[in-house]
C-alpha positions in Angstrom: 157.9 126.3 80.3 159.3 123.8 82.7 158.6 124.0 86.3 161.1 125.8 88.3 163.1 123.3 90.7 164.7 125.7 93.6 166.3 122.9 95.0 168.5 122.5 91.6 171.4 124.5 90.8 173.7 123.3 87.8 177.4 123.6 87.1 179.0 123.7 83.9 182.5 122.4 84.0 184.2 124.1 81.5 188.1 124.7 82.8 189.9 122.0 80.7 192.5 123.5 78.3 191.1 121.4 75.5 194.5 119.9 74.1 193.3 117.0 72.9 190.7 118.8 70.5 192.9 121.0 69.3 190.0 124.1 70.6 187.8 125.6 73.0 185.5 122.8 73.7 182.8 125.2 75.4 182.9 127.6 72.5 182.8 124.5 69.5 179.5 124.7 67.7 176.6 121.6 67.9 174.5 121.8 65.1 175.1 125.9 65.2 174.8 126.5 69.1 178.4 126.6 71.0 178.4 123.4 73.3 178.0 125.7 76.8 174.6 127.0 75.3 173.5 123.5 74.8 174.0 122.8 78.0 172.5 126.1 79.9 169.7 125.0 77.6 169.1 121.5 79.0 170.1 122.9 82.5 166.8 125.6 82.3 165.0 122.7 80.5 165.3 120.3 84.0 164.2 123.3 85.9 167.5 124.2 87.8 167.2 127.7 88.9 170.5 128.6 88.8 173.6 127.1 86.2 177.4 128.7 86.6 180.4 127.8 84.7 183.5 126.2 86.6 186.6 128.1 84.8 188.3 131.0 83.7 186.4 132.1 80.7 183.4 134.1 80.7 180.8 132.5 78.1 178.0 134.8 79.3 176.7 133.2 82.1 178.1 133.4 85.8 181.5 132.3 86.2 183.0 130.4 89.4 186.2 131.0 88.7 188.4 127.5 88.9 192.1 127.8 87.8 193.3 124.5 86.7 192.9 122.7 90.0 190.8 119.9 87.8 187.2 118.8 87.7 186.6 118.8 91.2 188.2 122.1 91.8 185.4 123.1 89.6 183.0 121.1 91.3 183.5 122.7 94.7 183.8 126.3 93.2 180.8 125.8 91.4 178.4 124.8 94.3 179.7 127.7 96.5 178.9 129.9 93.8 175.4 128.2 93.5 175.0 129.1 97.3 171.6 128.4 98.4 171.0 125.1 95.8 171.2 122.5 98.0 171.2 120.0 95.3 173.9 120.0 92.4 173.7 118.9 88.9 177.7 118.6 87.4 177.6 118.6 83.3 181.1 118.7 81.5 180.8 121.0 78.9 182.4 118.2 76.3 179.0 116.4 76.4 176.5 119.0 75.4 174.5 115.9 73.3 173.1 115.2 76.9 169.2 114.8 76.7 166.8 114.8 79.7 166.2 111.2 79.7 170.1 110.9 79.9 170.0 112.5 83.3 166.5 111.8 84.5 167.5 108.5 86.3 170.6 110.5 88.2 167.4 113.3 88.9 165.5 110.7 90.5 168.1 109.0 92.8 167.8 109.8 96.4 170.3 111.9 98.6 172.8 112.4 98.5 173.1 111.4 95.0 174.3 109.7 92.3 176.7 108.9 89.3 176.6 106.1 86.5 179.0 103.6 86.6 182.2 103.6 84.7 181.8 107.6 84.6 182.1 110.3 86.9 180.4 113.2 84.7 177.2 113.7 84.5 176.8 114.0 88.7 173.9 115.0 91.0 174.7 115.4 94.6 173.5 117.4 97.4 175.6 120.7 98.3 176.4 119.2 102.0 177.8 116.1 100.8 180.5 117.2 99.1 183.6 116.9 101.4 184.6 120.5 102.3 188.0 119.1 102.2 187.7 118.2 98.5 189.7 120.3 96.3 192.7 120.4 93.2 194.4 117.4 92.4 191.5 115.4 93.8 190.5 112.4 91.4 186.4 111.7 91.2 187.0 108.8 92.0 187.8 109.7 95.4 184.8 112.5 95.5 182.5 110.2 94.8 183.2 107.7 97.0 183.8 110.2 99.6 179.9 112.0 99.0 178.1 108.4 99.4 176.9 108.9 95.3 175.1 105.9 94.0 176.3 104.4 91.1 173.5 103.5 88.8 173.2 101.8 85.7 173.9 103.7 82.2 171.1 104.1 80.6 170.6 101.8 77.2 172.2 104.1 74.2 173.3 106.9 76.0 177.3 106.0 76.8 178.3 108.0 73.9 176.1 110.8 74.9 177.1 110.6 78.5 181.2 110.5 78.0 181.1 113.1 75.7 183.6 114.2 73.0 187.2 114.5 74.1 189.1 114.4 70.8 187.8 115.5 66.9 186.7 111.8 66.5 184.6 111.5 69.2 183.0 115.3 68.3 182.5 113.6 64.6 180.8 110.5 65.6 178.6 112.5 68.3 178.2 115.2 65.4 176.7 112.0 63.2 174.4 110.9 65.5 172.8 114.4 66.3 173.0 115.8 62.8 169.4 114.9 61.3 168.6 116.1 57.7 166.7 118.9 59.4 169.3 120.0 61.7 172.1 119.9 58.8 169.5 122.6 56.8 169.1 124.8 59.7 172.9 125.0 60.5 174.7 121.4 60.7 177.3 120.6 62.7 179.0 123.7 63.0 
């Protein structure tokens, strides 16, 4: 069992209307398990000790509700619902092939965060440094920049991993890499 880190609360952006797959990216299955349960999973895994979903849907774990304002709408809905986490972990729910070492070096950065470059999901900030002005129609770029993250190296083979799957393609080739003959007898890519 991994050690409880009370200092950790995680949000699951899950809001986007999924137009360019063609479905529900939370609810799209990874090797049998829909894509938010992978990443509740890896959010308990860390230690966070509490994870909400930024959106409209309920996928059975708590909801911040976010209506279309964008990612960081979802952001800042999503650490007021964590409440008392003073540090924020910020998954999109199209990249539930995220492993631990993926986000162990944004884990490890000092306050009040970080981000890799080139990418602006996965995040870890603290609470209190995102702007209170922040909001929709903001771009990341500008939250960010505006929170004094760290922009850190991306780890060797984990770009794929770390952008995510946006379109049936990119879902395919993640699919590929995660898909082991083990994994393809127990369930496959779903």
């Amino acid at each position: 069992m991994p050690k409880r880190s009370p200092d950790l609360g995680v949000v699951i952006l899950t809001g986007g209307a999924g137009v360019r797959m063609g479905a529900d990216k939370a609810e799209l299955l990874w090797n049998g398990r829909r894509a938010v349960d992978r990443l509740a999973d890896l959010a308990a895994s860390l230690g966070a000790t509490a994870v909400v979903t930024a959106g409209l849907r309920d996928y059975g774990l708590p909801v911040a509700p976010e209506a279309g304002g964008g990612p960081v709408a979802g952001i800042v809905a999503g650490v007021r619902a964590l409440g008392a986490c003073p540090r924020v972990l910020v998954l999109a729910v199209d990249a539930p092939t995220l492993t631990p070492d993926d986000l162990a070096p944004l884990l490890a950065s000092p306050g009040p965060g970080a981000a890799y470059e080139g990418l602006h999901l996965p995040l870890v900030a603290e609470a209190a440094a995102v702007p209170a002005d922040a909001g929709a129609g903001w771009p990341m770029a500008r939250l960010v920049e505006r929170a004094g993250l760290a922009r850190l190296p991306v780890p060797p083979d984990a770009e794929a991993r770390l952008r995510g799957a946006n379109t049936p393609q990119e879902r395919e080739d993640l699919l590929r890499r995660l898909v082991t003959p083990d994994s393809a007898q127990e369930g496959g890519a779903g």
